[in-house]
C-alpha positions in Angstrom: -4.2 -11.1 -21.1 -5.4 -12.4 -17.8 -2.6 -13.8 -15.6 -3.0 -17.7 -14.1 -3.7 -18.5 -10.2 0.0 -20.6 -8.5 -2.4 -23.6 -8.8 -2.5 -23.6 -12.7 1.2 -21.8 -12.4 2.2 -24.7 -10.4 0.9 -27.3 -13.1 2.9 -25.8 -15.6 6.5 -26.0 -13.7 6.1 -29.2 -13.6 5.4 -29.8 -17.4 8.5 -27.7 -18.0 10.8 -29.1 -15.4 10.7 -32.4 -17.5 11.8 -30.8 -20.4 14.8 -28.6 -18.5 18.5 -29.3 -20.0 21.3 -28.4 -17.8 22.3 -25.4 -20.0 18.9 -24.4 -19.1 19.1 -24.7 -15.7 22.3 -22.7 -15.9 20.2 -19.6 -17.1 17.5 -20.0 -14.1 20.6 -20.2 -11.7 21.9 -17.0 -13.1 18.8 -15.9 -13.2 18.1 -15.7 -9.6 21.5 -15.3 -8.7 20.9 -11.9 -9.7 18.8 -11.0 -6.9 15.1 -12.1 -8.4 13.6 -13.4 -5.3 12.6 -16.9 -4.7 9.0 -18.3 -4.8 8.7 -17.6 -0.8 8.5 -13.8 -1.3 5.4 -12.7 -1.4 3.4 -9.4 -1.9 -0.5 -9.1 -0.7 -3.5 -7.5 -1.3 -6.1 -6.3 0.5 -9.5 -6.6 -1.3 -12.9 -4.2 0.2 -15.7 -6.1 -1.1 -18.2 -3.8 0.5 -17.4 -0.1 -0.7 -18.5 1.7 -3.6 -19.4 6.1 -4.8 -22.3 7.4 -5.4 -22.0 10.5 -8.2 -20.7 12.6 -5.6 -17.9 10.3 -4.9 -18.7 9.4 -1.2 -18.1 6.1 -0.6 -21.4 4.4 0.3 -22.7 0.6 0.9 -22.3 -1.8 -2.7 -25.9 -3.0 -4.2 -24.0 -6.7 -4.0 -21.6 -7.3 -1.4 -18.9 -10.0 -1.6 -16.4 -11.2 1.5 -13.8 -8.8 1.7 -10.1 -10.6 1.7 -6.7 -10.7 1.9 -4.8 -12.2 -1.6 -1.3 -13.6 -1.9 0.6 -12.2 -4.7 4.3 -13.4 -5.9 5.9 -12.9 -8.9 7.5 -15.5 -11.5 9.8 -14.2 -13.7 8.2 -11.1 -13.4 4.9 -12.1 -14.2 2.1 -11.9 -10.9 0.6 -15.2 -9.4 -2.0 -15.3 -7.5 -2.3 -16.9 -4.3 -4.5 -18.4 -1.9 -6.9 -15.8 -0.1 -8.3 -15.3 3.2 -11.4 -13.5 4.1 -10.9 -10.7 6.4 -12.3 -7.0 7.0 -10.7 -4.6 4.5 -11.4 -1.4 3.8 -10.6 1.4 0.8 -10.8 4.4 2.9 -8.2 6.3 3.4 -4.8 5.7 1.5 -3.7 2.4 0.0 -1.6 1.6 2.4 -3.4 0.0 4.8 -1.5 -3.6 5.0 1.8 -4.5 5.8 3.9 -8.0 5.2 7.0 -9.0 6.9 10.2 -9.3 4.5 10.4 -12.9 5.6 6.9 -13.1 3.7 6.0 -14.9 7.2 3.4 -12.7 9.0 1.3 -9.8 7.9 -1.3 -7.3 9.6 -4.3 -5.3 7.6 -6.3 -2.8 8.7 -9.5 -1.9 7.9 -11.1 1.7 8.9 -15.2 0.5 7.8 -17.5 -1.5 6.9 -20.9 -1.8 5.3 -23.9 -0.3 5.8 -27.3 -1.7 6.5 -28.7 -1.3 3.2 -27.3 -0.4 -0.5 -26.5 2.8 -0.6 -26.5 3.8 2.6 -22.6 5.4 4.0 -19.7 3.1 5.1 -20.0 2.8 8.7 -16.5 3.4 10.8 -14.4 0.8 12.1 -11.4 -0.1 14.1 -10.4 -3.5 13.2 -6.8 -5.0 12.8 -6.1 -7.9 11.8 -3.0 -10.4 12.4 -2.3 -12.7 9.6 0.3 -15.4 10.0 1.8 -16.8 6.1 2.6 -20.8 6.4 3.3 -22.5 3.5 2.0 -19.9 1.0 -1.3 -20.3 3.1 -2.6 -17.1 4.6 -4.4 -17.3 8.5 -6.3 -15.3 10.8 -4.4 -15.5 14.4 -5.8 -12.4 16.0 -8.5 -9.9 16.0 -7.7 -6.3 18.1 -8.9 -2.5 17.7 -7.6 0.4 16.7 -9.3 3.9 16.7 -12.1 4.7 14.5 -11.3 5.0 10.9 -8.4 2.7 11.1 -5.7 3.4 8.5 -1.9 2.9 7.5 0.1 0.4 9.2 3.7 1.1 10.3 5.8 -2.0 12.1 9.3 -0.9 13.0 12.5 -2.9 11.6 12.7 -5.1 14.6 9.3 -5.8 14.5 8.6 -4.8 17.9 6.6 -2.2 17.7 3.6 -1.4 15.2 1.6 1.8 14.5 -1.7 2.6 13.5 -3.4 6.1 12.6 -7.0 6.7 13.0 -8.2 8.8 10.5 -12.0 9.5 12.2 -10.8 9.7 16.3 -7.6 11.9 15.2 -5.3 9.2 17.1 -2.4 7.1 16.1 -2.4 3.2 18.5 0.9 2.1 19.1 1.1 -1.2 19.9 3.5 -3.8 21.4 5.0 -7.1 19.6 5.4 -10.8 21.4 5.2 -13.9 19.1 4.2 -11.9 16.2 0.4 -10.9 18.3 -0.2 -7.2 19.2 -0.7 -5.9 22.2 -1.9 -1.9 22.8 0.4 -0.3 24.9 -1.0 3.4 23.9 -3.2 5.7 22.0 -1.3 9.3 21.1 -3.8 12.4 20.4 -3.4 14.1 17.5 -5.6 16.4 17.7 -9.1 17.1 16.9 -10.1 16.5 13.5 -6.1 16.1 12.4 -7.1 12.9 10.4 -3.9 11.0 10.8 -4.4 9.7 7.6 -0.8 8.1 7.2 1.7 6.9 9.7 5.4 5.5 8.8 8.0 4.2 11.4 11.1 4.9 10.0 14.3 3.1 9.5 16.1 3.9 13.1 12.9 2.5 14.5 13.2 5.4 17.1 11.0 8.4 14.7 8.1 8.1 13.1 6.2 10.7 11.1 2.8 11.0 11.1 0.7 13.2 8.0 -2.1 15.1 9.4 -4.8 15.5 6.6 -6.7 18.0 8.5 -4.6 21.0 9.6 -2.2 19.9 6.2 0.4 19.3 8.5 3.3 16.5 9.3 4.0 15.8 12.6 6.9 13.3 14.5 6.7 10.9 16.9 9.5 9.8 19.0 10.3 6.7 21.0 10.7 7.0 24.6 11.1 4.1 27.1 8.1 2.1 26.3 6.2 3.8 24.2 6.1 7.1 21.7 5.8 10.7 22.2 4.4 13.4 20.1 6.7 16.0 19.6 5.7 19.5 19.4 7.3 20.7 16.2 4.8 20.4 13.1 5.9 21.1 9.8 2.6 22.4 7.2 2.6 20.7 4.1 0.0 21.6 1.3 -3.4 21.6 1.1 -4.4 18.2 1.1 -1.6 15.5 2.0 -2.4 11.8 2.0 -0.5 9.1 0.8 3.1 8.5 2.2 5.9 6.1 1.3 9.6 6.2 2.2 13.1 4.7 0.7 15.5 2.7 2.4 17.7 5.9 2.8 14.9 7.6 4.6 13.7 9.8 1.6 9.9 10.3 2.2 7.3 11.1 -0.6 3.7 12.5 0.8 0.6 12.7 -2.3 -1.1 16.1 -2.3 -5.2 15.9 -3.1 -5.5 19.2 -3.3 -7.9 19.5 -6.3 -6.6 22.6 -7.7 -3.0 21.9 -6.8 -2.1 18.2 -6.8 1.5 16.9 -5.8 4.1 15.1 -4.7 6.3 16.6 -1.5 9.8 15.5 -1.2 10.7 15.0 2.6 13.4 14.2 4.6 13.9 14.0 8.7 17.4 15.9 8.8 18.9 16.6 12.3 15.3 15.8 14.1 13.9 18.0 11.8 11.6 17.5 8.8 12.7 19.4 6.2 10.8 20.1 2.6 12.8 19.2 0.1 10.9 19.5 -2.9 6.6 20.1 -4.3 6.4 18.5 -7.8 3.2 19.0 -9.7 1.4 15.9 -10.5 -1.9 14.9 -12.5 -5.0 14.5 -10.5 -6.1 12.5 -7.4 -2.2 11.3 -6.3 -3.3 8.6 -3.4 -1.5 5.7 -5.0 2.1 6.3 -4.1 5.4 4.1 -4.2 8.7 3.9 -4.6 10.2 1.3 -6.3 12.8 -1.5 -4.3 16.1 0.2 -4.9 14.5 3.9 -4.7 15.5 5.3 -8.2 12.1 5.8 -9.3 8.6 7.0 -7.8 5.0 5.5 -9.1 2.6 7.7 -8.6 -1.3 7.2 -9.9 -4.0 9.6 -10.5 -7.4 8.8 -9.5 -8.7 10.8 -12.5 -12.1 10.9 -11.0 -12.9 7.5 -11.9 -13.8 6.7 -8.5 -17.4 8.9 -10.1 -17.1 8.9 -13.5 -17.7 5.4 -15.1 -16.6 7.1 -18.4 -12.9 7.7 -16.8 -9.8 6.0 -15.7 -6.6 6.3 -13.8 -3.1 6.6 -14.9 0.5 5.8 -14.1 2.8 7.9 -14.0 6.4 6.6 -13.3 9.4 9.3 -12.0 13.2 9.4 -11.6 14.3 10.3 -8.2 17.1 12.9 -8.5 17.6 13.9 -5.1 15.0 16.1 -4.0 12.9 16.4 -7.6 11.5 14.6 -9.7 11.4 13.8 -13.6 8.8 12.3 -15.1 10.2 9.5 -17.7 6.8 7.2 -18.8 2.6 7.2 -18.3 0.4 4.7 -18.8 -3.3 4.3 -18.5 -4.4 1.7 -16.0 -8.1 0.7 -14.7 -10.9 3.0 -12.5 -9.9 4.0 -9.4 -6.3 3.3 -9.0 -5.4 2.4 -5.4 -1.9 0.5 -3.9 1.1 0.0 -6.8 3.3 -3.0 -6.2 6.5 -3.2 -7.7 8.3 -6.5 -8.8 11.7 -7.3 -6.4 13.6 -6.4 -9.7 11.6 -3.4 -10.3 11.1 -4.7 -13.9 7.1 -4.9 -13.5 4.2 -3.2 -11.6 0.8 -3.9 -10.6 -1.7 -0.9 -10.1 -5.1 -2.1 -8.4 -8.2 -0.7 -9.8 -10.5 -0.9 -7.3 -13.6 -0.6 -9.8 -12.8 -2.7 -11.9 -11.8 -5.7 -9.0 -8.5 -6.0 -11.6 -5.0 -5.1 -11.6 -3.0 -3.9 -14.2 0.2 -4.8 -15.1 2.9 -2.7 -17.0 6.3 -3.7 -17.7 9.3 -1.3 -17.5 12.1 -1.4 -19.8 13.5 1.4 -18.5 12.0 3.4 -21.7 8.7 2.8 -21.5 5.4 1.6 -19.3 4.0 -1.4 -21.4 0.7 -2.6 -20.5 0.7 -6.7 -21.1 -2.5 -7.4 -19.2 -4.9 -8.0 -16.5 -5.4 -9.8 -13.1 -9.0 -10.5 -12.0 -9.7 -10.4 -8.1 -12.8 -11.1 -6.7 -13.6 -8.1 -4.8 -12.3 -4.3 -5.1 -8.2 -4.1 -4.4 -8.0 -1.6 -2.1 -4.5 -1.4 -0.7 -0.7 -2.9 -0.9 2.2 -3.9 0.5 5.3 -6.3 -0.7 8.1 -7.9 1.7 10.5 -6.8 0.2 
């Protein structure tokens, strides 16, 4: 099944909304009344157009190069509409998680850490771009244009949306910059070290911490808010072999995805008293960059890459676990499409999208709290490469 654009979406509503009794309108009331959120809400996309792997899985210039964009997503009754979309640079390097969307579905910045080469074939060149998007009327636009450090990557903004953070996977730095009137403005550029690749950067929830995963010494390290601006403390806390990915709960449980080839995981983290402490290494299948929790923070997503970024003749998975305080149980898998990337969950939870970057699809599953049921596709034009939702 291939899921309809709003437009077409949009055109059906309309059909039905002639043919809507009261009793039905009762059940859409209670329907949102128990917290489904409203058609404003939106999730997005960021689409690389540029990027694809040669058999040794580096990522290299495509033979046919499309605009790279930004996508609106939202979801009807659990099932995902597309949007309108907005050519921008976006990139799949690094980990998914390089877009962010404000929970009033109203602004929105993406990063993206290359871009093409001169010729087919030839490596991804590294870039610094981030770009501002403002959301206005379900219509997606490019306000500003600033720079990062090379290999831009995740990006963090703090609750108050004052401050937003940036790590730089190829200069080892994280940029911190300043918000006024939802523009940014740099206000620093923390070292973290040569070759660290700060692959991953999270503000969390008392906007005053912020931990940073260093990919190259396997290490997390903290940042800390001081006056105008952020410090790098001195305590570093080794984690793995290979730690990438990073997503967090709203009670400030942290989950990290662990490439190591011959030891993949998830590491269960929590900053407890200023420190970070390690809660918790669960093994996981293969290739664990696409990482999320889901909106109430009872379960974990976590795809494996599989080699399918290499290996036409392969393809990702799903798996979804329970959180149970510092472990993990797995409780349903589900294939999805080559190279997984960014997960989006529904607001109720109920359904997931996994972007196959590949493929230039999503998949869908549906969660009945038993099982992962697959129940379609969603076509994109160019590669999804990374995710965020407001909510």
């Amino acid at each position: 099944m291939t899921y309809p654009s709003c437009r077409h979406a949009k055109q059906s509503r309309k059909q039905k909304t002639r043919r809507l009794t009261s009793g039905a309108g009762a059940i859409l009331g209670a329907f949102f009344a128990h917290g489904v959120h409203a058609a404003d809400q939106w999730a997005i996309s960021a689409n690389d157009g540029h990027t694809t792997t040669n058999a040794a899985g580096k990522m290299v210039t495509a033979a046919t190069i499309v605009p790279d964009s930004l996508s609106l997503i939202r979801f009807e009754r659990g099932v995902p509409m597309l949007g309108k979309t907005l050519v921008l640079p976006v990139s799949v390097e690094g980990p998914p998680t390089t877009a962010w969307i404000a929970p009033a579905s109203n602004w929105a910045i993406v990063t993206a850490g290359s871009h093409a080469g001169a010729h087919a074939g030839d490596p991804v060149i590294e870039d610094n771009v981030v770009s501002v998007v403002a959301i206005d009327h379900a219509v997606p636009h490019l306000v500003q244009t600033v720079h990062a450090g090379s290999g831009a990557s995740q990006v963090s903004v703090s609750p108050d949306q004052k401050w937003v953070l940036v790590g730089n996977r190829k200069s080892g730095t994280v940029s911190v910059f300043a918000v006024a009137n939802r523009q940014l403005h740099p206000v620093q550029t923390l070292n973290m070290g040569a070759d660290s690749n700060p692959a991953s950067v999270l503000l969390l929830s008392d906007g005053q911490n912020a931990v940073v995963v260093l990919r190259g010494p396997h290490q997390l390290a903290l940042l800390h808010k001081v006056g105008e601006g952020f410090e790098v403390e001195e305590q570093r806390r080794d984690l793995g072999h290979a730690p990438n990915t990073m997503d967090i709960t709203r009670s400030g449980l942290i989950a990290v995805g662990d490439q190591d080839a011959a030891h993949p995981a998830v590491h269960l983290v929590r900053l407890e008293n200023g420190t970070l402490s390690l809660l918790g290494t669960i093994p996981v299948a293969s290739g664990p960059e696409p990482l999320r929790f889901s909106p109430d923070g009872r379960y974990l997503a976590v795809g494996a890459v599989n080699n399918s970024n290499r290996d036409a003749s392969r393809h990702g998975t799903l798996t979804l676990y329970r959180v149970n305080g510092s472990s993990l149980t797995p409780v349903a898998s589900e294939n999805v499409g080559r190279w997984p990337q960014g997960i989006m969950f529904s607001p109720d939870g109920r359904t997931l999208l996994v972007q196959n970057t590949t493929d230039k699809t999503m998949t869908v599953l549906k969660w009945d709290g038993i099982r992962l049921h697959p129940t379609g596709t969603l076509a994109m034009t160019s590669g999804p490469a990374a995710a965020a939702t407001s909510w």
